[in-house]
C-alpha positions as a Markdown table, in Angstrom:
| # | Residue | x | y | z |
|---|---|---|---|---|
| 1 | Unk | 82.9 | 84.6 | 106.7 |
| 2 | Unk | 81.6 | 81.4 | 105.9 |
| 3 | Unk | 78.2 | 81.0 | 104.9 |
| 4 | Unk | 77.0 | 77.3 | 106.5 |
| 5 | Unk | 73.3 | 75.9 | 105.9 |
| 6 | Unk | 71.2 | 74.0 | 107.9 |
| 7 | Unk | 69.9 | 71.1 | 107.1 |
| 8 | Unk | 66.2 | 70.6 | 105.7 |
| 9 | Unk | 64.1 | 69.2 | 108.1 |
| 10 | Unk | 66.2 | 69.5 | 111.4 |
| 11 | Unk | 65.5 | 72.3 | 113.3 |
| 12 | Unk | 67.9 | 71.9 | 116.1 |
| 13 | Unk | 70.5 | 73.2 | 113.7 |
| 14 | Unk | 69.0 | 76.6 | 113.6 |
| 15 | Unk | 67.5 | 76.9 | 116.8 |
| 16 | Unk | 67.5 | 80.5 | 117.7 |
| 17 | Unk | 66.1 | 81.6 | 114.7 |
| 18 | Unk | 63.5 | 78.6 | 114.7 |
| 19 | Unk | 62.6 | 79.7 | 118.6 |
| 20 | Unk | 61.7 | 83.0 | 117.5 |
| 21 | Unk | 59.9 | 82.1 | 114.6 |
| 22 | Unk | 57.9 | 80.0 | 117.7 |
| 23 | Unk | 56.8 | 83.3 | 119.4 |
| 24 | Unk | 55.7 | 85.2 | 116.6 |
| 25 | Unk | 53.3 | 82.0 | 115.5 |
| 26 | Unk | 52.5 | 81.5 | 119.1 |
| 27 | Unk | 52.2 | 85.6 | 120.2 |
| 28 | Unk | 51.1 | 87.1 | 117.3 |
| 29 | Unk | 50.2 | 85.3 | 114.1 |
| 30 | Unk | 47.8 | 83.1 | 115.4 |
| 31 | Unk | 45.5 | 85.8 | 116.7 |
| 32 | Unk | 45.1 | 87.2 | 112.5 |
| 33 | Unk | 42.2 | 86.9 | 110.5 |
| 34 | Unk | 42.9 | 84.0 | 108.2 |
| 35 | Unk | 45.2 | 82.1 | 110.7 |
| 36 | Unk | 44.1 | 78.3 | 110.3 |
| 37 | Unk | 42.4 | 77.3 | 113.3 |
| 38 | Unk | 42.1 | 80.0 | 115.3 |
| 39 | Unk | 38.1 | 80.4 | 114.3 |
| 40 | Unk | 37.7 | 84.3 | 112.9 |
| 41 | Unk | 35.2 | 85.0 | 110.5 |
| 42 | Unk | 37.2 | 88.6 | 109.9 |
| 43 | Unk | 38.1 | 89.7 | 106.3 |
| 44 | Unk | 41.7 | 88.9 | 105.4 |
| 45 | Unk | 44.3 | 90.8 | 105.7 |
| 46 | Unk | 46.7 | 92.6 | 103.0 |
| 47 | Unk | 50.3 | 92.4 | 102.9 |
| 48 | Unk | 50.5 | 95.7 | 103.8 |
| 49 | Unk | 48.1 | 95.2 | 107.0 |
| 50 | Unk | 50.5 | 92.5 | 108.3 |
| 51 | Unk | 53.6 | 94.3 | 107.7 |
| 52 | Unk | 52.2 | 96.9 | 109.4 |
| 53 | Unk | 50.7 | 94.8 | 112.8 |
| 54 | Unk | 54.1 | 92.3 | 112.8 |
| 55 | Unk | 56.2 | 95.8 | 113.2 |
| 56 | Unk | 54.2 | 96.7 | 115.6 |
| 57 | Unk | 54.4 | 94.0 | 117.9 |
| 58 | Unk | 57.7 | 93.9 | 117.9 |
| 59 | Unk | 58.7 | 97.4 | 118.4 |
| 60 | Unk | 55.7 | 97.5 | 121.3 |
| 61 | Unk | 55.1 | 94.1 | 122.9 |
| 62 | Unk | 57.5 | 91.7 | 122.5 |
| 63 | Unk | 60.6 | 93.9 | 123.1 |
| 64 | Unk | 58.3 | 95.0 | 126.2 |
| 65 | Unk | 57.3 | 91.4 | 128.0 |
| 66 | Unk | 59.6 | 89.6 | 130.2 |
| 67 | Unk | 62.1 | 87.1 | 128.9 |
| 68 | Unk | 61.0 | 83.6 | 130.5 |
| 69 | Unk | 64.8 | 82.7 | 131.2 |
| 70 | Unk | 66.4 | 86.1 | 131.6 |
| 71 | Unk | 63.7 | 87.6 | 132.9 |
| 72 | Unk | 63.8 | 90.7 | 131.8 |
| 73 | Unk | 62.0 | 93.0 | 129.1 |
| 74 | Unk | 64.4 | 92.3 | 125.6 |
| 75 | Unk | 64.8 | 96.0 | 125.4 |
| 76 | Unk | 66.2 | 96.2 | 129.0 |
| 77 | Unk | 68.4 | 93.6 | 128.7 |
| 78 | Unk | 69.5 | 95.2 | 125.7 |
| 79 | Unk | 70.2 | 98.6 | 127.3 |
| 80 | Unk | 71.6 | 97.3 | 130.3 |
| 81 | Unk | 74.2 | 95.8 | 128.3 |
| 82 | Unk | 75.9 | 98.7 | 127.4 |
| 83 | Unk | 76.6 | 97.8 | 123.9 |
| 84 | Unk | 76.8 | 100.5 | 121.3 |
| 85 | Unk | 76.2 | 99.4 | 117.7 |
| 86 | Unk | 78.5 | 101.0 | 114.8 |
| 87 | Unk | 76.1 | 103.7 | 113.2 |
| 88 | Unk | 77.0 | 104.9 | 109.6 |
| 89 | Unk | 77.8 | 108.6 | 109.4 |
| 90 | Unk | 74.6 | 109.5 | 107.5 |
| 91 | Unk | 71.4 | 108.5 | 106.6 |
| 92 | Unk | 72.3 | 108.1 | 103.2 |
| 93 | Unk | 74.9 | 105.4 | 104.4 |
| 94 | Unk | 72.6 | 103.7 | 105.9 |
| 95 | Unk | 70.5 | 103.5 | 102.8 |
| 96 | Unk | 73.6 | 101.4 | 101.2 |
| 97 | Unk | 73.0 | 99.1 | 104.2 |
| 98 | Unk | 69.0 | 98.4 | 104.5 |
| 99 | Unk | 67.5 | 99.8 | 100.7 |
| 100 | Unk | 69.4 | 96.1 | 99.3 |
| 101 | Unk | 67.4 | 96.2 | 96.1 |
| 102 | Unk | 70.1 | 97.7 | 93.8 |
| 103 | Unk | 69.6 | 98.1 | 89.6 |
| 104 | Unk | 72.1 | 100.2 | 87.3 |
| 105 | Unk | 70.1 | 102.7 | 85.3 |
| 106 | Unk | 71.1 | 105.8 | 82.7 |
| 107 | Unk | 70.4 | 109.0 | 83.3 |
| 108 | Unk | 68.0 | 110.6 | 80.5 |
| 109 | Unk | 67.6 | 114.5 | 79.9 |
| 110 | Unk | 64.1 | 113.9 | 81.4 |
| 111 | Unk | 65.5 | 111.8 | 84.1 |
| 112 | Unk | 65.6 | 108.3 | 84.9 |
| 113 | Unk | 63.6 | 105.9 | 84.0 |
| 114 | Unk | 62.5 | 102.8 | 85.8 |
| 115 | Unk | 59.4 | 100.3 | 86.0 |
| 116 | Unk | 57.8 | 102.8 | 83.6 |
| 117 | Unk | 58.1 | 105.9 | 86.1 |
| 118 | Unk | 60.0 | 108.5 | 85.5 |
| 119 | Unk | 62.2 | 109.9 | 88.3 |
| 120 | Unk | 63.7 | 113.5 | 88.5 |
| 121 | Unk | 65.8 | 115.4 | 90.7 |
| 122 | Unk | 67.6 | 118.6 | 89.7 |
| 123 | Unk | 70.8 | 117.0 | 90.7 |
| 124 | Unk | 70.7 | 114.3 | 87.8 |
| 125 | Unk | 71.4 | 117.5 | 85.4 |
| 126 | Unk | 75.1 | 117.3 | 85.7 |
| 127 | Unk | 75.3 | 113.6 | 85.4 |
| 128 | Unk | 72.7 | 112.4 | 81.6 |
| 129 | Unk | 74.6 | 110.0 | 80.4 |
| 130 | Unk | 76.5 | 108.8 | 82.9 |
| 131 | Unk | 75.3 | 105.5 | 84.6 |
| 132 | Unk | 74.2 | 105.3 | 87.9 |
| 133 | Unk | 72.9 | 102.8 | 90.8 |
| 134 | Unk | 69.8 | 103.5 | 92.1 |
| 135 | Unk | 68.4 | 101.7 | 95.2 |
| 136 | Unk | 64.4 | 101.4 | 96.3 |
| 137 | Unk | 62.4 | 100.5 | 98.5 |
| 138 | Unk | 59.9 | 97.4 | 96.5 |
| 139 | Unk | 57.1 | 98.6 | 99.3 |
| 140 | Unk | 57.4 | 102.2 | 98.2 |
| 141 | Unk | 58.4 | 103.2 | 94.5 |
| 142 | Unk | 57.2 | 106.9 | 94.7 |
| 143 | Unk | 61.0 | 107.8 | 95.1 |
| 144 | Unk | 64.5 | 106.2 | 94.5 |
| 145 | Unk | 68.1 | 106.8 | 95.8 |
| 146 | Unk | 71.0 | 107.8 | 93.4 |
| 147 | Unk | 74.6 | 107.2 | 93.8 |
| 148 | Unk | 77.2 | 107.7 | 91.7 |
| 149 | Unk | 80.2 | 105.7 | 91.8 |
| 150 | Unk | 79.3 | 104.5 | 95.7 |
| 151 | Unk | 78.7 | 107.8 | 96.5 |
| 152 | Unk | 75.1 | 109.1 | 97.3 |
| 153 | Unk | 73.6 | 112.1 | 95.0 |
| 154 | Unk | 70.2 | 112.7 | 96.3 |
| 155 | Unk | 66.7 | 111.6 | 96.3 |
| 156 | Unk | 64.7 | 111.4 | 92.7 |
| 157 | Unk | 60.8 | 111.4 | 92.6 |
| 158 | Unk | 58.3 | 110.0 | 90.4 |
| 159 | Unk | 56.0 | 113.3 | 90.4 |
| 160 | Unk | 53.0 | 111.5 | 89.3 |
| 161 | Unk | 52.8 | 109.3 | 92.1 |
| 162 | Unk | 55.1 | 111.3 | 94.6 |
| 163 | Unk | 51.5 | 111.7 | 96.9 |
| 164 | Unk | 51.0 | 108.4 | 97.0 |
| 165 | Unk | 52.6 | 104.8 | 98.7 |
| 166 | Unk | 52.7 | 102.6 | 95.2 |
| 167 | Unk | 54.2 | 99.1 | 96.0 |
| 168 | Unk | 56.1 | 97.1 | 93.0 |
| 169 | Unk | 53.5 | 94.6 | 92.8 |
| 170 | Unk | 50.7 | 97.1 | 92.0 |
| 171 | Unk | 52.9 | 98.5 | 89.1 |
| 172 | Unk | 53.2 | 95.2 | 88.1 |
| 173 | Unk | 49.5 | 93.7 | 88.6 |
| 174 | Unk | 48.4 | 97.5 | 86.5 |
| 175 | Unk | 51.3 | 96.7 | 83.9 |
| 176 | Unk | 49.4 | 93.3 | 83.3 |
| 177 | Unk | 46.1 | 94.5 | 83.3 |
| 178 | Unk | 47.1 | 97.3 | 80.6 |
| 179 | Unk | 48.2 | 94.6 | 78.6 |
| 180 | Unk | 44.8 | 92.6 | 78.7 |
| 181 | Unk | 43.2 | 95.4 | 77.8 |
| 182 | Unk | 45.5 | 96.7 | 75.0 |
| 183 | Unk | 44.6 | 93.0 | 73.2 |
| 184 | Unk | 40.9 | 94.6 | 72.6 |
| 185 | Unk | 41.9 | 97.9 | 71.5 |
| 186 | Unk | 44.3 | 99.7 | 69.4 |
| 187 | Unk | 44.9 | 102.7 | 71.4 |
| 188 | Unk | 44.9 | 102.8 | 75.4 |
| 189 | Unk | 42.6 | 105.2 | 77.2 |
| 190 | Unk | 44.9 | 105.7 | 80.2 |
| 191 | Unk | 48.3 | 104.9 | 80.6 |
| 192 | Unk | 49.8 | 102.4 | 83.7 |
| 193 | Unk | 50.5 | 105.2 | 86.2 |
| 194 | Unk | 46.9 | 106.8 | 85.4 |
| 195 | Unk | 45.5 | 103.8 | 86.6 |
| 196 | Unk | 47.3 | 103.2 | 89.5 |
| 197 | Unk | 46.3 | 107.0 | 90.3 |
| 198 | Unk | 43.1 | 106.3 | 89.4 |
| 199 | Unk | 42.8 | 103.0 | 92.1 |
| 200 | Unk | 44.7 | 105.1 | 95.1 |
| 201 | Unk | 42.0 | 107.4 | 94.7 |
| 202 | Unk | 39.2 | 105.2 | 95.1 |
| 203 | Unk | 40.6 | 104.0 | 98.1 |
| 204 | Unk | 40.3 | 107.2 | 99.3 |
| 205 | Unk | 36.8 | 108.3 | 98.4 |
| 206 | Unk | 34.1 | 108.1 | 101.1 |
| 207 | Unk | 37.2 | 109.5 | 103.6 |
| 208 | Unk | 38.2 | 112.8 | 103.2 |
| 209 | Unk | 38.1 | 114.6 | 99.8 |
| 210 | Unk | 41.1 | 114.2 | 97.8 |
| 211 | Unk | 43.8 | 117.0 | 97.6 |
| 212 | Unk | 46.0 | 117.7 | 94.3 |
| 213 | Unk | 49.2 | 115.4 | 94.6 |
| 214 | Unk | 52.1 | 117.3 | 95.8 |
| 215 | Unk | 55.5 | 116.2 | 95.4 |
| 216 | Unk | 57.7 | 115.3 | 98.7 |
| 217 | Unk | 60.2 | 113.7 | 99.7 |
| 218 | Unk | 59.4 | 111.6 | 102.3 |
| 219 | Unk | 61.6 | 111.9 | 105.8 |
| 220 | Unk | 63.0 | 109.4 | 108.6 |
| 221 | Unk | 61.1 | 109.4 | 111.4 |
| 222 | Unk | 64.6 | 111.1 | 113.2 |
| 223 | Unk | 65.2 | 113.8 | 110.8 |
C-alpha cells in the first residue's frame, strides 16, 4: 500500500473526504455555540460536549436522511448492499485495532505505572518484571489494556479514579498546576490524582450526592 498525499491547497484531489467535511460544517457545526457567524450568545462548548453531539449526529441523523444522488438513507444503502465487514474474533482484538495509542511499560509488584496512576489487575502477578504494551484510550485513563507479546492479558484499573471519566489532558493541566504550586511550598497538601478527585467532585455537587468510588471495569455497549 502506497501512502499518496494531496496537495495543499487543492481540494479536488481529496474530494470525498473534503465533501464530507462540507456536510458536517453545513449540517451540524454551524448550528454550535461558538460557530463564527451563526449569531448564538450560548456558552461554549467543551471538547467533551462536541465529541459527544458530532457522534450523535452521525450515528442518528446523517446516516438517517436521504442521499441527494442516491437517494437513499446512508444506512440503507449500506444494508442493502449486502456487504459483510471482517470482524475480529474478540473484543480484545478489536482493541489492537481502534485503542491506537500504544506505550511499553514494566510491570511493578504494585502494578503498572503510567501518567502518575497506578494500574492493577490480579493478572499482572505472574508477569513483574516482564515488559508489556499497554494501550488507552487518551479520552478515558481510568483503565488500560495489557498485552503481552501481542497477546491480550486483561483490563488494569487505576482504583483511585476507576469511578470517574479522567481525560489525559486533565492529568496533564493538574500535573502543571501541582507544579506551580509546589514553587511556593516545600511539601504538597494533595497529590495530582487528589485533585483531579477533588475537581470531578465539584462537578458533581448541587446534582445528586456523591457515592464512594467503586472500582469497575467499564463494558461495550454489546457485551
Amino acid at each position: 500500500m502506497n501512502l499518496v498525499f494531496s496537495a495543499v491547497g487543492v481540494p479536488r484531489g481529496r474530494g470525498k473526504i473534503e465533501r464530507f467535511f462540507s456536510s458536517i460544517n453545513q449540517l451540524f457545526l454551524q448550528d454550535l455555540p461558538g460557530y463564527l457567524g451563526n449569531g448564538t450568545k450560548d456558552a461554549l462548548m467543551t471538547m467533551k460536549d462536541l465529541d459527544e453531539k458530532l457522534a450523535n449526529f452521525i450515528v442518528y441523523n446523517y446516516h438517517h436522511r436521504t442521499h441527494g444522488t442516491t437517494k437513499k438513507e446512508p444506512i440503507h444503502a449500506w444494508n442493502d448492499g449486502g456487504f459483510l465487514p471482517n470482524m475480529p474474533e474478540s473484543l480484545e482484538s478489536l482493541d489492537l485495532l481502534l485503542l491506537h495509542v500504544a506505550k511499553e511499560r514494566k510491570v511493578h509488584s504494585d502494578g503498572i505505572h503510567f501518567q502518575g496512576l497506578r494500574y492493577i489487575d490480579i493478572t499482572l502477578a505472574a508477569y513483574v518484571g516482564e515488559t508489556v504494551v499497554i494501550r488507552y484510550d487518551p479520552r478515558d485513563l481510568a483503565e488500560i489494556r495489557v498485552f503481552y507479546e501481542n497477546y491480550y492479558l486483561c483490563t488494569a484499573i487505576s482504583p483511585e479514579i476507576s469511578g470517574y471519566t479522567v481525560d489525559l489532558k486533565e492529568i496533564v493541566s493538574a500535573r502543571n498546576k501541582r507544579k506551580r504550586t509546589l514553587k511556593n511550598q516545600i511539601t504538597p497538601e494533595k497529590t495530582v490524582i487528589e485533585d483531579i478527585v477533588q475537581s470531578k467532585q465539584s462537578q458533581l455537587e448541587g446534582s445528586e450526592k456523591l457515592e464512594p468510588a467503586k472500582s469497575k471495569l467499564k463494558r461495550y455497549l454489546n457485551e
